[in-house]
PyMOL Python script that loads the backbone (N, CA, C, O; Angstrom):
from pymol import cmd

cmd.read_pdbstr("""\
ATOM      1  N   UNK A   1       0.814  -1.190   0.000  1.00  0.00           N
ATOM      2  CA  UNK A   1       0.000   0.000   0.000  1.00  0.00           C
ATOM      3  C   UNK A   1       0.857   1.253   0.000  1.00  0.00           C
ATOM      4  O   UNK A   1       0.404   2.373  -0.233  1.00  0.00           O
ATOM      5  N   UNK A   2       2.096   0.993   0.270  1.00  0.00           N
ATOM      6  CA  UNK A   2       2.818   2.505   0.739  1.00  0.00           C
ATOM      7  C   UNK A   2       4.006   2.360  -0.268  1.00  0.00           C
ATOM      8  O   UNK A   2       4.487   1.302  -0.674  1.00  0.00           O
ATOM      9  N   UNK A   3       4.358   3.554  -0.567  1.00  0.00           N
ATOM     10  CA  UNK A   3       6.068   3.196  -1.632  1.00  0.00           C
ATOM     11  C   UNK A   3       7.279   3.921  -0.805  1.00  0.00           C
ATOM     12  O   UNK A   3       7.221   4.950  -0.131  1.00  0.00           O
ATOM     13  N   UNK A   4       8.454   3.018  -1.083  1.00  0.00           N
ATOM     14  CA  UNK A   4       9.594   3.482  -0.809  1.00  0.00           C
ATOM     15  C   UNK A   4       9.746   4.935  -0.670  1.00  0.00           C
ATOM     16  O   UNK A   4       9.510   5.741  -1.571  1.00  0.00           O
ATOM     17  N   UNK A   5      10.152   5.220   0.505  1.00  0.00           N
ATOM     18  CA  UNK A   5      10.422   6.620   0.049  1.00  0.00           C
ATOM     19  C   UNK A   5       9.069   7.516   1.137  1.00  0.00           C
ATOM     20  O   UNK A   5       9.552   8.352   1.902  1.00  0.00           O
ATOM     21  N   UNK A   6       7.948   7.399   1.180  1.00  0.00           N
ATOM     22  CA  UNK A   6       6.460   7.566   1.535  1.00  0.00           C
ATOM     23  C   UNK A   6       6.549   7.443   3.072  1.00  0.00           C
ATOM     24  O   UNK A   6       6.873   6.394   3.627  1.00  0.00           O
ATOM     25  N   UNK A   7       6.302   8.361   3.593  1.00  0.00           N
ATOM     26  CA  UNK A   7       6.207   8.352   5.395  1.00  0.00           C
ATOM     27  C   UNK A   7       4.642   7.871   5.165  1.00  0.00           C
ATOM     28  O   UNK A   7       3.729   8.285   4.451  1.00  0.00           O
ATOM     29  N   UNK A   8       4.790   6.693   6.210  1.00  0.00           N
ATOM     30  CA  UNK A   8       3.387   5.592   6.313  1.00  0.00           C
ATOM     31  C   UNK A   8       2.395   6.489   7.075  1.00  0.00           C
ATOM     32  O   UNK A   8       1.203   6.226   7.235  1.00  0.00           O
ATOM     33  N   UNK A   9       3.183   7.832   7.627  1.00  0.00           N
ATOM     34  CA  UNK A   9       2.307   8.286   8.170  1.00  0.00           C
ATOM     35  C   UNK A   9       0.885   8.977   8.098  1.00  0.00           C
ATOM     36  O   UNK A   9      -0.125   9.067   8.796  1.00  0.00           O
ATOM     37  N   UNK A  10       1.433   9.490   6.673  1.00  0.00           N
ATOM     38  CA  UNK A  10       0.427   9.918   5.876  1.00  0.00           C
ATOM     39  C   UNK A  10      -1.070   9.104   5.211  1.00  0.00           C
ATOM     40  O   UNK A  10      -2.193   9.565   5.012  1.00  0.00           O
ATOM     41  N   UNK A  11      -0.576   7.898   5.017  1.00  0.00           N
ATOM     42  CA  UNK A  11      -1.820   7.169   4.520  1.00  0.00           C
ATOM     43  C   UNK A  11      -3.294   7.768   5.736  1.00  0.00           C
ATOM     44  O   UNK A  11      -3.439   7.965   6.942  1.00  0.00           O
ATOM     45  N   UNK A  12      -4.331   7.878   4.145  1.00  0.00           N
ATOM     46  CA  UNK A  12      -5.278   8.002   4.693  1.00  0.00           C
ATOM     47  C   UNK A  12      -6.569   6.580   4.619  1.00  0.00           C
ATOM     48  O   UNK A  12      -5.999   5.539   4.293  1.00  0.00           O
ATOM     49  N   UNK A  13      -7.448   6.466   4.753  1.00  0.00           N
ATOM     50  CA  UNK A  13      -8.069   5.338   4.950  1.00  0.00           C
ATOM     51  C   UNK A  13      -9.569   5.933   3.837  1.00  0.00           C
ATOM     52  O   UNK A  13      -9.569   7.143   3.607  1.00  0.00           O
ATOM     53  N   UNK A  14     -10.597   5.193   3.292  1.00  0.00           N
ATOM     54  CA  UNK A  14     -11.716   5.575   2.629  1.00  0.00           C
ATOM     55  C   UNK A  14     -12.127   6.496   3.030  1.00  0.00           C
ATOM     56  O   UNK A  14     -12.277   7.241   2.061  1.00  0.00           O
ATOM     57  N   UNK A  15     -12.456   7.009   3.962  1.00  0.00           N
ATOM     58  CA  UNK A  15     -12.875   8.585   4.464  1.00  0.00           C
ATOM     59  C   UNK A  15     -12.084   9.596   5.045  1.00  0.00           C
ATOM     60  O   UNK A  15     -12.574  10.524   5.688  1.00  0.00           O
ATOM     61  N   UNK A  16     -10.866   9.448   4.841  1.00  0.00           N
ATOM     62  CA  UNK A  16     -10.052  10.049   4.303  1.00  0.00           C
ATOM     63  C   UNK A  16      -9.626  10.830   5.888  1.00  0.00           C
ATOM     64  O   UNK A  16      -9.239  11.983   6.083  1.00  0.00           O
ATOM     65  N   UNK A  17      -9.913   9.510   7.060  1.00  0.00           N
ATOM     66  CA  UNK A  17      -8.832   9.821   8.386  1.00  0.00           C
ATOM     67  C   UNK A  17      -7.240   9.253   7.739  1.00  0.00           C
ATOM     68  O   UNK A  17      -6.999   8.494   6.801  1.00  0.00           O
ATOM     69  N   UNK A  18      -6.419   9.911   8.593  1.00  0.00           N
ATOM     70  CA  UNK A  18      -4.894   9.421   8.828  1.00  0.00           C
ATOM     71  C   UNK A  18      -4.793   8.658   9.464  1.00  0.00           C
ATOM     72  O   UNK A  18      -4.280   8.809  10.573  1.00  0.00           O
ATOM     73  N   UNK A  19      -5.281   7.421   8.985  1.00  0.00           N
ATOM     74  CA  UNK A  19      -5.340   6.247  10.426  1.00  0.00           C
ATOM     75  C   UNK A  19      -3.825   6.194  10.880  1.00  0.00           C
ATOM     76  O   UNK A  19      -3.591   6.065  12.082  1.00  0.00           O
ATOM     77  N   UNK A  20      -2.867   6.281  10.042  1.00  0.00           N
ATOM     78  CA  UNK A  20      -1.850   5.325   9.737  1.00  0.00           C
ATOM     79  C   UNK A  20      -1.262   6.489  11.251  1.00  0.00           C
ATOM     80  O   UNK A  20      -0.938   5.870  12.265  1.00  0.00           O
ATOM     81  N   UNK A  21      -1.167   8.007  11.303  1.00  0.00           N
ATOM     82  CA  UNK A  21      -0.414   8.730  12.244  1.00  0.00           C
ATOM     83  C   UNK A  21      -1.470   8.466  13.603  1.00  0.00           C
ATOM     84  O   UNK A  21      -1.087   9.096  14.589  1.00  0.00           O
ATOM     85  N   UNK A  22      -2.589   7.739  13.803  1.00  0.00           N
ATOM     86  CA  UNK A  22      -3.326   7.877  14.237  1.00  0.00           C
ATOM     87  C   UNK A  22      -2.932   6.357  15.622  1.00  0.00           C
ATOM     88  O   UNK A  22      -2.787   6.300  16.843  1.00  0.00           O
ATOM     89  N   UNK A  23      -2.910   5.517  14.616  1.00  0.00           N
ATOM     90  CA  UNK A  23      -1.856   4.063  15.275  1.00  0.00           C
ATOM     91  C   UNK A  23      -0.234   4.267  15.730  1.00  0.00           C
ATOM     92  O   UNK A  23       0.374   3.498  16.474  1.00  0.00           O
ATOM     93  N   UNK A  24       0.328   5.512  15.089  1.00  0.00           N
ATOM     94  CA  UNK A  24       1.467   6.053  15.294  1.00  0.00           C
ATOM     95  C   UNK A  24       1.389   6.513  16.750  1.00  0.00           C
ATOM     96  O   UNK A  24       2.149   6.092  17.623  1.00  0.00           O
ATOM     97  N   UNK A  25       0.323   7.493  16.966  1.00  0.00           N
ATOM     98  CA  UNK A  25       0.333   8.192  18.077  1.00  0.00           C
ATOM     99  C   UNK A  25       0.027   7.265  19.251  1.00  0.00           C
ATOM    100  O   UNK A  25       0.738   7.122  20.245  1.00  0.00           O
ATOM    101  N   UNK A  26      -1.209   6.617  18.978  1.00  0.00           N
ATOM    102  CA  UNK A  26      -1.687   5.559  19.983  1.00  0.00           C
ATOM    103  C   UNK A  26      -0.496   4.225  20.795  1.00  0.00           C
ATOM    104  O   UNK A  26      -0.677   3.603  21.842  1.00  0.00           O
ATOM    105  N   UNK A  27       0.288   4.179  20.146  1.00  0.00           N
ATOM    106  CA  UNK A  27       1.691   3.644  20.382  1.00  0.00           C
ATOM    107  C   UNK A  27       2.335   3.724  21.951  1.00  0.00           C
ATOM    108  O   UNK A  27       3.559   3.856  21.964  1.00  0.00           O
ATOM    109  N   UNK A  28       1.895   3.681  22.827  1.00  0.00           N
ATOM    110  CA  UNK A  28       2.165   3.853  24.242  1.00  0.00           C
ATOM    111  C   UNK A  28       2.689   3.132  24.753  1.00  0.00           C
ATOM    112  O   UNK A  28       1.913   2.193  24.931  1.00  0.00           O
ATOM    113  N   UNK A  29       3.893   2.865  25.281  1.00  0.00           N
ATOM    114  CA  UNK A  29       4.533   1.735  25.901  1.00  0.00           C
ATOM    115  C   UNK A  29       3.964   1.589  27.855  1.00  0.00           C
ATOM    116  O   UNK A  29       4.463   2.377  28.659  1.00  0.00           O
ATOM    117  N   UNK A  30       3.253   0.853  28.186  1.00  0.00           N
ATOM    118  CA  UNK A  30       2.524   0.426  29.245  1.00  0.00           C
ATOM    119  C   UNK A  30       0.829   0.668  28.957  1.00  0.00           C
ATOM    120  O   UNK A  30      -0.012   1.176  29.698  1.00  0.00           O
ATOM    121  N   UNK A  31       0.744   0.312  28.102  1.00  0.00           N
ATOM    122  CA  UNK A  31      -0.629   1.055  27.426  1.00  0.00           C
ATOM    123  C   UNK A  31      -1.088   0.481  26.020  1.00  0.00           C
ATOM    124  O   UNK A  31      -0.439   0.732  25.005  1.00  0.00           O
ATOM    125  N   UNK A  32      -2.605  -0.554  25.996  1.00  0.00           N
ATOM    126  CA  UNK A  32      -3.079  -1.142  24.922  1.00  0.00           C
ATOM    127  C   UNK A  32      -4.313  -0.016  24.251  1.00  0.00           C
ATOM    128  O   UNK A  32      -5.345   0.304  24.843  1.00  0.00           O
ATOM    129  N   UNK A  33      -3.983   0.358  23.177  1.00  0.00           N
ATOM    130  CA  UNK A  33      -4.640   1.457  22.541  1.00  0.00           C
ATOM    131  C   UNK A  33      -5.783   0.844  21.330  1.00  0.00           C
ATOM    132  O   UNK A  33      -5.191   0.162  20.493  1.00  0.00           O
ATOM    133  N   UNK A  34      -7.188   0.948  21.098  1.00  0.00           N
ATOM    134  CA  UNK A  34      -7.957  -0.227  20.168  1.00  0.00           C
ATOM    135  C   UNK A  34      -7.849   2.039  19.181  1.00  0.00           C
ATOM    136  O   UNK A  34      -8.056   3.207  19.511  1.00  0.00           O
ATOM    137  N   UNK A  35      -7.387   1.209  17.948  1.00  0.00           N
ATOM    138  CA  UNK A  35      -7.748   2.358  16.845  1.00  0.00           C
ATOM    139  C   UNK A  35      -8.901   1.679  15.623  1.00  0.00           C
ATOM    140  O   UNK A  35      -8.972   0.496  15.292  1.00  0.00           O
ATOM    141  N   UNK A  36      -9.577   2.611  15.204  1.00  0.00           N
ATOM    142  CA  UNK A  36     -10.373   1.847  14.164  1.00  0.00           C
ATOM    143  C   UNK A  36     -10.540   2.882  12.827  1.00  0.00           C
ATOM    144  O   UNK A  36     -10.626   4.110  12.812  1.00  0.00           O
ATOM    145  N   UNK A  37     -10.549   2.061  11.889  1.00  0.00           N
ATOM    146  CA  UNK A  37     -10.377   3.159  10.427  1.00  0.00           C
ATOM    147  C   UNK A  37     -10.648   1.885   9.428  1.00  0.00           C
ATOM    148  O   UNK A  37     -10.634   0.695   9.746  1.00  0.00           O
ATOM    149  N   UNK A  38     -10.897   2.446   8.153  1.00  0.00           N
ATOM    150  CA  UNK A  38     -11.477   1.371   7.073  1.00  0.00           C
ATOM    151  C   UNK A  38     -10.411   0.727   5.904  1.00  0.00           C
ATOM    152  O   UNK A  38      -9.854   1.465   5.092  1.00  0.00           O
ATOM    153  N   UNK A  39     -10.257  -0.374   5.923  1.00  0.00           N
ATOM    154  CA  UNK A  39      -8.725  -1.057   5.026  1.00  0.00           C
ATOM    155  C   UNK A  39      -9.645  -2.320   4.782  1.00  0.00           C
ATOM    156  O   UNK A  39     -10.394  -2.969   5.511  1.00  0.00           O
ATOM    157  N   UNK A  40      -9.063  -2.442   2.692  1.00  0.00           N
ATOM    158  CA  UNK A  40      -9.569  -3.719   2.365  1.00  0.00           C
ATOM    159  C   UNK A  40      -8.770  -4.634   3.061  1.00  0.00           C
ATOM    160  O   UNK A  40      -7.630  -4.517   3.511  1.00  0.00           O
ATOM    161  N   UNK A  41     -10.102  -6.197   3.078  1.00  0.00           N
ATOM    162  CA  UNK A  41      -9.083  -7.064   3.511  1.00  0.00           C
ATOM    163  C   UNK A  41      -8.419  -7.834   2.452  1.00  0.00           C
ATOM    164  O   UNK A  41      -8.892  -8.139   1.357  1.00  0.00           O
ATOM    165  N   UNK A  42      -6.846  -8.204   3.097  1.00  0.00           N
ATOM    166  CA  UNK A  42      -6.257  -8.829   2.062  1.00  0.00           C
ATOM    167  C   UNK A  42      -6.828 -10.187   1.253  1.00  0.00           C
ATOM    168  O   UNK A  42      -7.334 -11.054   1.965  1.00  0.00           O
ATOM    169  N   UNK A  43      -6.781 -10.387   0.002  1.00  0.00           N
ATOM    170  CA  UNK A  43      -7.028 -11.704  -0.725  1.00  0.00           C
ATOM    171  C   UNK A  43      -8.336 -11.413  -1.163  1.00  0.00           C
ATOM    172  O   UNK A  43      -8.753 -12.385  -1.794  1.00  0.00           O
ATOM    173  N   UNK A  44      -9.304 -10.359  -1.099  1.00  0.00           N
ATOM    174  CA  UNK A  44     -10.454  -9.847  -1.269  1.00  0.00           C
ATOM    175  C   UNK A  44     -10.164  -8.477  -2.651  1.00  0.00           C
ATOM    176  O   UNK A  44      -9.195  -8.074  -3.294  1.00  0.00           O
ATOM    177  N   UNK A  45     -11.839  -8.110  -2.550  1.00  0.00           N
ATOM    178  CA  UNK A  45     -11.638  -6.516  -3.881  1.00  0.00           C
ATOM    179  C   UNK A  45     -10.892  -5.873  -2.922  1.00  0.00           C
ATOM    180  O   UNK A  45     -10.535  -6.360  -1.850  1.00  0.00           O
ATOM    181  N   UNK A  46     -10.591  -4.407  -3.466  1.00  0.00           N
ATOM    182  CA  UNK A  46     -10.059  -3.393  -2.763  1.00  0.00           C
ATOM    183  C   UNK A  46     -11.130  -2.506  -2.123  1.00  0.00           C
ATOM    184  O   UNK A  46     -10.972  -1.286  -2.143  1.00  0.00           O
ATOM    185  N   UNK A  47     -12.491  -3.193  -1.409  1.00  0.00           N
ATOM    186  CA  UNK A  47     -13.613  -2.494  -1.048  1.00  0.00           C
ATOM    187  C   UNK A  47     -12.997  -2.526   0.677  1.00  0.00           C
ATOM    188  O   UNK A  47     -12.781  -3.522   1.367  1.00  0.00           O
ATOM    189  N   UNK A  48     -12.841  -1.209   1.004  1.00  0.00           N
ATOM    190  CA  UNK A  48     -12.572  -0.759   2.613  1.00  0.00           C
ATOM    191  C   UNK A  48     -13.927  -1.544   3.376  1.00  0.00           C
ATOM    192  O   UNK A  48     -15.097  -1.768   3.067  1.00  0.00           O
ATOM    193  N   UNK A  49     -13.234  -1.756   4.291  1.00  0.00           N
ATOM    194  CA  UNK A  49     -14.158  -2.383   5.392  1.00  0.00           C
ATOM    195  C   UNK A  49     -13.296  -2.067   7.154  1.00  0.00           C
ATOM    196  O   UNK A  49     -12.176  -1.695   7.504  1.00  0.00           O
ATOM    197  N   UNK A  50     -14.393  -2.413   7.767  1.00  0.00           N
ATOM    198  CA  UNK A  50     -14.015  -1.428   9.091  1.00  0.00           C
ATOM    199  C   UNK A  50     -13.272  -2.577   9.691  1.00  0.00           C
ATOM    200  O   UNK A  50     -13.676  -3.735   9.579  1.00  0.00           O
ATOM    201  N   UNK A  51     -12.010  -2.193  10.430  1.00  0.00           N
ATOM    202  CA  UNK A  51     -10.759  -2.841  10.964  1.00  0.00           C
ATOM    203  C   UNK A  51     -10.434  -1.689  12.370  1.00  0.00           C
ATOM    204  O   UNK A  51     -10.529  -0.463  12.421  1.00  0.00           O
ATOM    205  N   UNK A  52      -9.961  -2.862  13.571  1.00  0.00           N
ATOM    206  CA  UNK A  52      -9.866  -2.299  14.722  1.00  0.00           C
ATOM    207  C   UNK A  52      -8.418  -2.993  14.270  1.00  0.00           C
ATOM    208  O   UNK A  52      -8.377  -3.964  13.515  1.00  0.00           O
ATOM    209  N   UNK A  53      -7.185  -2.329  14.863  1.00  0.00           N
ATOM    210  CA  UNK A  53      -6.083  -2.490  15.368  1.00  0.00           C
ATOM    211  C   UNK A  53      -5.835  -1.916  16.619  1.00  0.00           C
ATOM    212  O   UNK A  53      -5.974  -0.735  16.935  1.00  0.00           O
ATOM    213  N   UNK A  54      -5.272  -3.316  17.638  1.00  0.00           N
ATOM    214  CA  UNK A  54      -4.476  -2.389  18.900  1.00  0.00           C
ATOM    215  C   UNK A  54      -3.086  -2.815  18.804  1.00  0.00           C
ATOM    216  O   UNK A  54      -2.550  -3.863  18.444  1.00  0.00           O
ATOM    217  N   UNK A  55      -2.627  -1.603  19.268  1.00  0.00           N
ATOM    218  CA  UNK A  55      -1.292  -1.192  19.728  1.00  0.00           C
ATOM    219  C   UNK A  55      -0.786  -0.593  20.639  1.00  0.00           C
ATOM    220  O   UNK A  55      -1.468   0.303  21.138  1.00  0.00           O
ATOM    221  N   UNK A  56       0.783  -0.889  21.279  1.00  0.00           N
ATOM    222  CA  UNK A  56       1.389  -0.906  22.048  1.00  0.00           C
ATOM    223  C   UNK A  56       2.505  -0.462  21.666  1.00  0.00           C
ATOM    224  O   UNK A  56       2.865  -0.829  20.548  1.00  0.00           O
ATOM    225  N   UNK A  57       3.511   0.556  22.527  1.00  0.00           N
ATOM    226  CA  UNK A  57       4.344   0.559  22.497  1.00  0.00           C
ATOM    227  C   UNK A  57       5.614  -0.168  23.361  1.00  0.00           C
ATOM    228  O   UNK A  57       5.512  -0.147  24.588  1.00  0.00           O
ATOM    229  N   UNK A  58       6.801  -0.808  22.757  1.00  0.00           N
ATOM    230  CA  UNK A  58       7.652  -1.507  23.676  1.00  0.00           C
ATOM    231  C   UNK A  58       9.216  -0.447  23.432  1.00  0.00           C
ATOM    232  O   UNK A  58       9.525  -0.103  22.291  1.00  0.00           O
ATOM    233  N   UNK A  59       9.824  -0.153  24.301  1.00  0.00           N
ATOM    234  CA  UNK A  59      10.618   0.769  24.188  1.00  0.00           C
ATOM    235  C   UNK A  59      10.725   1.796  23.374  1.00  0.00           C
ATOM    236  O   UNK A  59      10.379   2.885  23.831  1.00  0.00           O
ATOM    237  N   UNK A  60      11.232   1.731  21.951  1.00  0.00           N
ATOM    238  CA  UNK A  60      11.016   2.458  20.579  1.00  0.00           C
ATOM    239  C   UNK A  60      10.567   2.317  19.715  1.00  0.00           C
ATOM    240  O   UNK A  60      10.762   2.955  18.681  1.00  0.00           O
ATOM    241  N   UNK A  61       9.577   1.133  19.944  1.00  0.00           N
ATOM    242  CA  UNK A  61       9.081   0.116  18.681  1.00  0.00           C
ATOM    243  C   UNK A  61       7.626   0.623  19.078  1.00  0.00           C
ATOM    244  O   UNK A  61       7.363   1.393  20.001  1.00  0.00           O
ATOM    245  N   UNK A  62       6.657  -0.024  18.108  1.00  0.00           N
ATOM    246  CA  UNK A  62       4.993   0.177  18.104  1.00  0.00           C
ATOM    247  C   UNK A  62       4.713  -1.491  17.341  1.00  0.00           C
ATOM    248  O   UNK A  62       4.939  -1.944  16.219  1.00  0.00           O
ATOM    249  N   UNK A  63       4.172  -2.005  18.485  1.00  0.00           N
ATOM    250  CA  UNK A  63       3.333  -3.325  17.980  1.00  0.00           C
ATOM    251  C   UNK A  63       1.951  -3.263  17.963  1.00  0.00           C
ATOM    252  O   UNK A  63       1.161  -2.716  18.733  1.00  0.00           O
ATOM    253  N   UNK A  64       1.766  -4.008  16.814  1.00  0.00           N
ATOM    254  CA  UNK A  64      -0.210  -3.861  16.913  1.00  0.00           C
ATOM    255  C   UNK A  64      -0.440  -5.286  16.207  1.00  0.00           C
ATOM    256  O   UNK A  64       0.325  -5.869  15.439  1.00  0.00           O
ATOM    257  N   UNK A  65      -1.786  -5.716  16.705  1.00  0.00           N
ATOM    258  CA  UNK A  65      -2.827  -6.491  15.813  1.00  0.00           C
ATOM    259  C   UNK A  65      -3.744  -6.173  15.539  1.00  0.00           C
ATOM    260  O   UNK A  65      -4.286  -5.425  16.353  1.00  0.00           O
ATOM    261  N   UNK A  66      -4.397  -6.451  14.468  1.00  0.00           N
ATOM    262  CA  UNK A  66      -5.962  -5.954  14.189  1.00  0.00           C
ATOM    263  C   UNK A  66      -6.398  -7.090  13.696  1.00  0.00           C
ATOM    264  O   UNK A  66      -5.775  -8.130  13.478  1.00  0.00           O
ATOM    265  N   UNK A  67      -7.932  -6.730  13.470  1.00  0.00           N
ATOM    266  CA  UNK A  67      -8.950  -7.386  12.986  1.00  0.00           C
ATOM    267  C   UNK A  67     -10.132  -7.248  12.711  1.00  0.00           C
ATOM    268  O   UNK A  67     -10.918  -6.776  13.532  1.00  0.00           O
ATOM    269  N   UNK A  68     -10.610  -7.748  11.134  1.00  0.00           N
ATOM    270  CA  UNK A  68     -11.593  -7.406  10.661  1.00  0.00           C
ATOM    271  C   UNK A  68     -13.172  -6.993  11.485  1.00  0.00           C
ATOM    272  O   UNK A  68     -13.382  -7.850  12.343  1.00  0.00           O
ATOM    273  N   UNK A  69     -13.948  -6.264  11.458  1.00  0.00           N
ATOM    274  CA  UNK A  69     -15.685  -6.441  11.985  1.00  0.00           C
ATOM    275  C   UNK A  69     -16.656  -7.628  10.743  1.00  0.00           C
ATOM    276  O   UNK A  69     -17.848  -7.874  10.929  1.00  0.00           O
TER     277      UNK A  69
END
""", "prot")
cmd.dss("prot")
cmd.show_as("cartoon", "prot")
cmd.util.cbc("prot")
cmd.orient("prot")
């Protein structure tokens, strides 16, 4: 979805939030953050559908999982 070069931060989602700085920010190390914004799912059309990811921050890093509604 993103090209070389492209701060991920910027991606916007079908209605046109910044999810992507949005999971950036939510990134808290002692702290599980649920973000939600619209991304096709993979192996499917490219039709957005609503996706929760949580994330965490661990020292300097940002881990997350998500999953489809």
């Amino acid at each position: 979805m993103s090209e070389i070069g492209v701060d991920s931060r910027s991606l916007k989602d079908a209605t046109g939030k910044v999810f992507a700085q949005d999971l950036y920010d939510a990134a808290k190390e002692g702290q599980i953050t649920e973000v939600s914004y619209m991304f096709p799912k993979p192996g499917t059309d490219s039709t957005p559908v609503a996706k929760v990811s949580l994330v965490t921050g661990i020292g300097d890093l940002g881990c997350g999982v998500g999953y489809y509604k």
